[in-house]
C-alpha positions in Angstrom: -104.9 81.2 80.5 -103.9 84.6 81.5 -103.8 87.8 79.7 -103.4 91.1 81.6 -103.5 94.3 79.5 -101.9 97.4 81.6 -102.7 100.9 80.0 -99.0 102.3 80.9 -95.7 99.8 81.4 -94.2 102.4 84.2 -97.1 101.7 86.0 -95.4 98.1 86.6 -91.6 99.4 85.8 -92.1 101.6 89.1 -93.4 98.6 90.8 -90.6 96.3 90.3 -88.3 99.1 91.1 -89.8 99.4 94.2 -89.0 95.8 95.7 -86.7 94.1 93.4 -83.7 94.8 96.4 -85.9 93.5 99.0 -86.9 90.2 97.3 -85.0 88.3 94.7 -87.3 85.3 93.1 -91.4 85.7 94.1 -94.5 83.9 92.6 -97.2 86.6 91.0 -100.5 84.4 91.9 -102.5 85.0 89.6 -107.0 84.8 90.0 -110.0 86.6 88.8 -109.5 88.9 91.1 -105.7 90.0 90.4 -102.1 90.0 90.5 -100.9 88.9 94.1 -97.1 88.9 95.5 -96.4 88.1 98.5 -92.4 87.2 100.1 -89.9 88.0 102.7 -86.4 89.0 102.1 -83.4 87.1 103.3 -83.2 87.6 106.6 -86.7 87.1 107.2 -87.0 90.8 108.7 -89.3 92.6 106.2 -92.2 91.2 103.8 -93.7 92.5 101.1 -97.2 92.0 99.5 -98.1 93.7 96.5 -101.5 94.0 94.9 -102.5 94.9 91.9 -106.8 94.8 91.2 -108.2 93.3 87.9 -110.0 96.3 87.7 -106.7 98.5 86.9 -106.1 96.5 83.9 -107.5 97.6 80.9 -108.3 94.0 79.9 -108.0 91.3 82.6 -108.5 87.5 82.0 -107.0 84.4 84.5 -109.5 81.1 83.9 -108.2 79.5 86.8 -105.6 80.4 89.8 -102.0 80.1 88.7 -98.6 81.1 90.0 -96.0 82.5 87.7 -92.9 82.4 89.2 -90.5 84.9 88.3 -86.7 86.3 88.8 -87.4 89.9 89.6 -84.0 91.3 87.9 -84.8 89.6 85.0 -88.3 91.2 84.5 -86.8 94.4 85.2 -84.3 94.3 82.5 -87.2 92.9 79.8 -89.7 95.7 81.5 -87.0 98.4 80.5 -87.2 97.5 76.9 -90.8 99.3 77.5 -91.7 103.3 77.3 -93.6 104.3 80.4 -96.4 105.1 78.1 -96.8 102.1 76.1 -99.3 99.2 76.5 -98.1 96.0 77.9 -99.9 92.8 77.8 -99.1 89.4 79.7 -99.9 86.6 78.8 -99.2 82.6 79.9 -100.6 79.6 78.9 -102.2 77.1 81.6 -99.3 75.2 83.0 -96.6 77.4 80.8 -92.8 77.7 80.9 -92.5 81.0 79.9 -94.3 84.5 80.4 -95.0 86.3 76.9 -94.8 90.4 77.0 -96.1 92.7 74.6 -95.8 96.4 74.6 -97.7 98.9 72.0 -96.5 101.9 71.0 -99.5 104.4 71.2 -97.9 107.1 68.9 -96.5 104.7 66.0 -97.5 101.6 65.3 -94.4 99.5 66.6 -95.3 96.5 68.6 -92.6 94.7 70.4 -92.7 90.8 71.8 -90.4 89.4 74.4 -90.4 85.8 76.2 -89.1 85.1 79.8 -88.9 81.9 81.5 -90.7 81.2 84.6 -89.5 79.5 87.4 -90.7 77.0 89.8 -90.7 78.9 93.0 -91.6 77.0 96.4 -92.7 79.5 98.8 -95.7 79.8 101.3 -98.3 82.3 101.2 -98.5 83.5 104.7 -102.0 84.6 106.1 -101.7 88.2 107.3 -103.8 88.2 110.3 -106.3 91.8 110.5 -104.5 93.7 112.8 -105.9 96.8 114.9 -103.5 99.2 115.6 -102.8 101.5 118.1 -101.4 104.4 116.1 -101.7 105.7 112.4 -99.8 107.9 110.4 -100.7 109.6 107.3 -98.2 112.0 106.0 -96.9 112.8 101.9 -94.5 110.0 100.5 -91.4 112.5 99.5 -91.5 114.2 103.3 -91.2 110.5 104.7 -88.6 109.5 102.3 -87.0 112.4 102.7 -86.6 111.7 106.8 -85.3 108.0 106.2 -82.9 109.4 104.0 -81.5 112.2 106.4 -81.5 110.2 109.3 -80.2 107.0 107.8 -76.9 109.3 107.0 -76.8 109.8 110.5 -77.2 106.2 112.3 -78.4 102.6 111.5 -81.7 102.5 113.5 -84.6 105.4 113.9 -87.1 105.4 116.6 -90.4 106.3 115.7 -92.6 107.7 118.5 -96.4 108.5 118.2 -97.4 111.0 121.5 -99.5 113.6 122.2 -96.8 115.9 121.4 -97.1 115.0 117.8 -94.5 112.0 115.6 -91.1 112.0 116.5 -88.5 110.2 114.2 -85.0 110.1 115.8 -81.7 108.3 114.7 -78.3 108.0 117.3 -75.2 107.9 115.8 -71.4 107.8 116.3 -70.5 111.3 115.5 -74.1 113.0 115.7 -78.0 112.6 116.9 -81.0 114.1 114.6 -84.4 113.9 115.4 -87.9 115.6 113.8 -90.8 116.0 115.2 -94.5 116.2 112.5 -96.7 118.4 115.1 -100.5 119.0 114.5 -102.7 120.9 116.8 -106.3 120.2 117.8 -107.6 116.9 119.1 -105.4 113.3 118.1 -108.6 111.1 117.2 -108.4 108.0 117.8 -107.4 105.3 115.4 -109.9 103.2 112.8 -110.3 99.8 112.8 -109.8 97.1 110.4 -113.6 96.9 110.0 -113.8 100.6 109.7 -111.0 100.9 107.5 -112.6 98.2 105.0 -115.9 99.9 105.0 -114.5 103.2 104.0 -113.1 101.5 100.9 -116.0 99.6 100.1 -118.1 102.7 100.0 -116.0 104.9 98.1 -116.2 102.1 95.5 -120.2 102.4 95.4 -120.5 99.1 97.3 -122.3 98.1 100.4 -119.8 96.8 103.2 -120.1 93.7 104.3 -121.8 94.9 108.0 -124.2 96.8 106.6 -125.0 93.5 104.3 -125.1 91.4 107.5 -127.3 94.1 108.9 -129.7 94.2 106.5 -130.6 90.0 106.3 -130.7 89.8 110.2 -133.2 92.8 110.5 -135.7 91.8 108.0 -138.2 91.2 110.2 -138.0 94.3 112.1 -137.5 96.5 109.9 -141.4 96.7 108.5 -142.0 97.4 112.4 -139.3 100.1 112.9 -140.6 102.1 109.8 -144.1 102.3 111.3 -143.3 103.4 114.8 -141.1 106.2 112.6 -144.0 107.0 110.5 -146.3 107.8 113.4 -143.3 110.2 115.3 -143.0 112.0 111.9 -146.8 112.9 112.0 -146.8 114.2 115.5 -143.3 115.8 115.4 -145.1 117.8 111.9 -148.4 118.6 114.0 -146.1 119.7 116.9 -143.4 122.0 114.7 -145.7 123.7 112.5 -145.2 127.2 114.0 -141.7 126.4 113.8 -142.1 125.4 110.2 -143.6 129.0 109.5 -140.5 130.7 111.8 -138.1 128.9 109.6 -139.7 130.4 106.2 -140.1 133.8 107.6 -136.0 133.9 108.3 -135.7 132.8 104.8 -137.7 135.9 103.4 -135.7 138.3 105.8 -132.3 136.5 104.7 -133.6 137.2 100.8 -134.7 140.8 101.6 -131.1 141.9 101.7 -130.3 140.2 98.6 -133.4 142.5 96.9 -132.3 146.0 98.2 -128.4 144.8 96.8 -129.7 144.2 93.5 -131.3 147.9 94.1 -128.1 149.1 95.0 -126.4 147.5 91.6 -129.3 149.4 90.2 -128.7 152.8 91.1 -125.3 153.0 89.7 -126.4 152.7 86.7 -129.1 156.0 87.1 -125.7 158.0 88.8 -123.7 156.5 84.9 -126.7 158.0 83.2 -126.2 161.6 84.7 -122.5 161.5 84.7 -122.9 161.4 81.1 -125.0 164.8 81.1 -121.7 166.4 83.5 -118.7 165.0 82.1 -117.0 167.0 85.4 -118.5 164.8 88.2 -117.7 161.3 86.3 -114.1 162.2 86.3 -113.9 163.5 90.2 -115.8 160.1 90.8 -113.2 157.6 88.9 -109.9 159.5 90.4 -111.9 159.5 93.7 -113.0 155.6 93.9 -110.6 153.4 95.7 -112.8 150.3 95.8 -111.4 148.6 93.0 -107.5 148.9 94.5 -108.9 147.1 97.5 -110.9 144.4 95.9 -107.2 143.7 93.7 -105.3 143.9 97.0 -107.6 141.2 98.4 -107.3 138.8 95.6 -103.3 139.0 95.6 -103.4 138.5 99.1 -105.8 134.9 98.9 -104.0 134.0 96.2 -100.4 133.9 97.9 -102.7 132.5 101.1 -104.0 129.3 98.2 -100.3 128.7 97.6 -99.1 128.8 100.7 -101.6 126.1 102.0 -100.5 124.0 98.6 -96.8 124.2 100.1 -97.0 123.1 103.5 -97.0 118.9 103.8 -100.2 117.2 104.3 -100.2 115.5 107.7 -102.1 113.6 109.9 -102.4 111.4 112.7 -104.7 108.9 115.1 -103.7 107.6 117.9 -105.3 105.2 120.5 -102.1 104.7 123.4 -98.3 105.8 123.3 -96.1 104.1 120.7 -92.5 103.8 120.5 -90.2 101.2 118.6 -87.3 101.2 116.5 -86.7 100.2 113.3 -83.7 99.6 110.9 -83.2 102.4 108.4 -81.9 100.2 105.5 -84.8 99.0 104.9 -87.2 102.1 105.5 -85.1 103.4 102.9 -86.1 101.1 100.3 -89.5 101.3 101.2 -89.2 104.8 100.7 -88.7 104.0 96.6 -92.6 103.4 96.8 -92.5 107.1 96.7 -93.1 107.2 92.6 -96.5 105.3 92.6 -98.5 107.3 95.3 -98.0 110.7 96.8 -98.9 109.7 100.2 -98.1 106.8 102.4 -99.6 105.3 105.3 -97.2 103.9 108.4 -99.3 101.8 111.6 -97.9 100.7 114.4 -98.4 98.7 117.5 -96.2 98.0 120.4 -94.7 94.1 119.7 -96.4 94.3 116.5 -94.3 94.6 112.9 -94.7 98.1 111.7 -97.0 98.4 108.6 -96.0 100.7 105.3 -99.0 101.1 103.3 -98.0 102.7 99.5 -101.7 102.5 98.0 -102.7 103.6 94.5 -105.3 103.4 92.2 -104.8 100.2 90.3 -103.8 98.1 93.6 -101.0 98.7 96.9 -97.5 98.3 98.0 -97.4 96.9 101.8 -94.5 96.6 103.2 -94.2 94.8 107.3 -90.6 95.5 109.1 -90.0 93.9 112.6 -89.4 96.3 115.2 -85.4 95.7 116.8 -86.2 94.0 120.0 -83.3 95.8 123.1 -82.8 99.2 121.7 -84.1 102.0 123.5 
């Protein structure tokens, strides 16, 4: 039996949105560990896998694996009968014929039930091999939908190029060219790998990555060994560093010395308040004559317009390990580009020969979407 209970509908509304052009009919494979989609359009040019974590839902239950296969279109239209805000629950039945949904209201009590029919879908999961890639970019989800969707006005195909100079998307048309170029100075690092890239995640979710598992059970027995020879070092490097020790604290005392003679300074303010109050003549020479506070206001105005600025300008970023350049069909960048609701920012990889990868990811799961790269184009 499943039952999956999602906090907001528009969570999933958006979802379906995003692919329902690219893929008509798909099996959600459902296990203990989530909601899985995975299928290629038509023309076998783009695929899409979707994800969405048990731990997103606000209940989750699946007692064994099971596909539900489902006419995207037709969810769509059942999903709309949903606010954004209300709670939906699925649920199916081992071995069941249709897919019950449930959405409650959270500011009234209405609760309303639908039933859709499932189909039976035959389609192949295909294993998406880990993939190193040579270049990686990372750039806000409305700037990159915003490119697909000038360019795409332009021509049929853009070609993405990842240099030293920076990212480069240009389109060739009939009647006009465009191109734009996403520049960052400083060093280009290189890019992570798929290991990497996993253990990042793995930590930011409190859990231990699987190498540093792996690590741990083969160097049990040296360990014990290691933390000796450490012990000793640390007792001579101490006997050594002492003087260096005492260097150290004196700094500190000279670093809080100044801090005492500005608390002095506060003080004595407070003696000069004491005899304006006796001359009444001084106090007011002294508050027409004082310009600090102007500057300390002028300073303030000026990092606050600096704070928005930096809030304005598009977060970008980029790794790269070798030159890339390939070129892509714009139809379907552009609806990729309808991702753009679930996530502010979107990742793009590429490798020469390799299908380009679009990674939407958010917090309750991701939207990946792999185009083939148009093979003659230059």
């Amino acid at each position: 039996m499943l039952e999956a209970k999602l906090a907001e509908a528009g969570t999933l509304k958006k979802l379906l949105d995003s692919i329902k052009e690219l893929v008509t009919d798909a099996n959600f494979e459902c296990n203990e560990e989530g909601l899985n989609l995975q299928a290629m359009d038509n023309s076998h040019v783009a695929l899409v896998a979707v994800h969405l974590e048990a731990a997103g839902f606000k209940r989750y239950r699946c007692d064994r694996p099971m596909p539900l296969g489902v006419n995207l279109s037709s969810l769509t239209k059942v999903l709309k009968c949903a606010k954004d805000d209300d709670e939906c629950t699925l649920k199916a039945a081992d071995e069941a014929d249709v897919l019950n949904l449930v959405y409650e209201a959270k500011n009234s009590d209405r609760i309303a039930e639908y039933d859709m029919k499932l189909m039976d879908i035959d389609s192949d999961t295909l294993g998406i091999p880990d993939t190193d890639y040579d270049a990686e970019i990372k750039m806000p989800s409305a700037e990159f939908a915003r490119i697909v969707r000038d360019l795409s006005a332009l021509g049929e195909s853009v070609r993405i190029e990842v240099s030293k100079e920076g990212v480069r998307f240009a389109s060739e048309g009939e009647s006009a060219n465009g191109s734009i170029l996403l520049k960052k100075e400083g060093e280009i690092p290189p890019v992570k790998t798929d290991k990497e890239r996993k253990a990042e995640k793995a930590r930011a979710r409190g859990e231990k990555p699987e190498e540093d598992e792996d690590e741990e059970n083969d160097g049990d027995d040296e360990k014990p060994k290691e933390k000796k020879v450490k012990k000793e070092k640390v007792k001579k490097e101490k006997d050594a560093d002492e003087d260096v020790e005492m260097d150290e604290d004196e700094k500190d005392e000279e670093e809080f010395k100044p801090n005492s003679d500005d608390e002095g300074e506060k003080s004595e303010p407070e003696e000069e308040d004491d005899e304006e109050e006796e001359s009444g003549k001084k106090r007011k020479k002294k508050a027409n004559g004082s310009s600090k506070p102007a500057k300390k206001a002028k300073t303030a105005k000026g990092k606050g317009k600096a704070k928005k600025e930096e809030e304005n300008q598009p977060y970008f970023e980029f790794g790269m390990n070798s030159h890339v350049s390939l070129t892509f069909s714009l139809k379907y960048l552009v609806n990729f580009s309808k991702s753009t609701s679930l996530t502010n920012m979107v990742e793009l990889r590429m490798s020469n020969e390799v299908p380009l990868l679009v990674d939407y990811d958010f917090g309750q799961g991701f939207v990946r979407y792999y185009l083939a790269p148009k093979i003659g184009d230059e």
